[in-house]
Each structure stands twice: as C-alpha cells, then as structure tokens.
C-alpha angles and dihedrals in degrees: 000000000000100000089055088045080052083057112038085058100045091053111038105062084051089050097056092032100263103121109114093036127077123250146211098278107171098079089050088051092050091049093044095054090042086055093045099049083045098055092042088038093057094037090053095043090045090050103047087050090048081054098048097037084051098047087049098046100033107035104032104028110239133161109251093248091055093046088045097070096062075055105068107078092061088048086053090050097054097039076069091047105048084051093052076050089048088053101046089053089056094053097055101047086050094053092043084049098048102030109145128170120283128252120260101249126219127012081272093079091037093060098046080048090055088043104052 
C-alpha cells in the first residue's frame, strides 16, 4: 500500500506539470491517515478474531458456528474499519485527481509574486 501511495505522489504532479511547484497537501494527508487506521484497524481487529476462533475450535473443542458468535464483535470491528480504509481510498485517489498548486500564503508572497 505505501510503496503505490510513493508512487502515485511522485508521479502525479509530473504528470499534470506540477512538478517543480508545491501542492495542496492536506486532503492527501487526511486520506492517507484514513487509509492507515483502517488497514491497522482491520489487521488488529483480524488478528484478535483468528486468536479467539483458534483457541475456540482448537483448545476447547468447539464446532466453528458455535466459536463464530464470540466472533462477531471483532468482525464487526473490522467491517468499520475496512470502510474508514474505504474512505480513506477514496480520498487519495481524489486528491491525486484533482491536485492542483497550492496558494501563496501570507502578503509576504504576494509581495515577492508582484515583485518578479
């Protein structure tokens, strides 16, 4: 996931010309940690039910529908999850759609701007 977000960057804003010039970063930093606490989220969520669905099953001996209601809760949990990661998704490949260069910030730049 990272390494095609890596990508991604370094190649849009070359793609659409804007490689020597700053962009609008804050949308692509939302969607990137929407799309991070989605994936751990998930992972953790995943991991805690595979403990608890091989404890059930192994160790105590229980059939997998009756180990699959204690479950439910940490399925729950990363169904949530994989839709904060959905979200998240969404919001990257629109930022890298729509990027566009930042705003000069400050009468200081619109000063230098006037002035060259």
């Amino acid at each position: 996931m990272l390494l095609n977000l890596t990508f991604f960057y370094f190649a849009m804003p070359r793609l659409r010309n804007l490689s020597e010039a700053r962009y609008e970063e804050r949308l692509g930093h939302w969607g990137f940690w929407l799309l991070s606490a989605g994936v751990v989220g998930m992972s953790l969520a995943f991991g805690v039910a595979g403990v608890i669905q091989s404890y059930l099953e192994r160790v105590q001996g229980l059939p997998y529908m009756v180990a699959a209601d204690p479950m439910r809760l940490w399925m729950l949990l990363a169904f949530a999850h994989g839709l904060l990661a959905v979200a998240g998704g969404i919001v990257v490949v629109y930022h890298l759609l729509a990027m566009r260069p930042a705003r000069a910030r400050g009468v200081a730049a619109g000063a230098l701007a006037a002035a060259g």
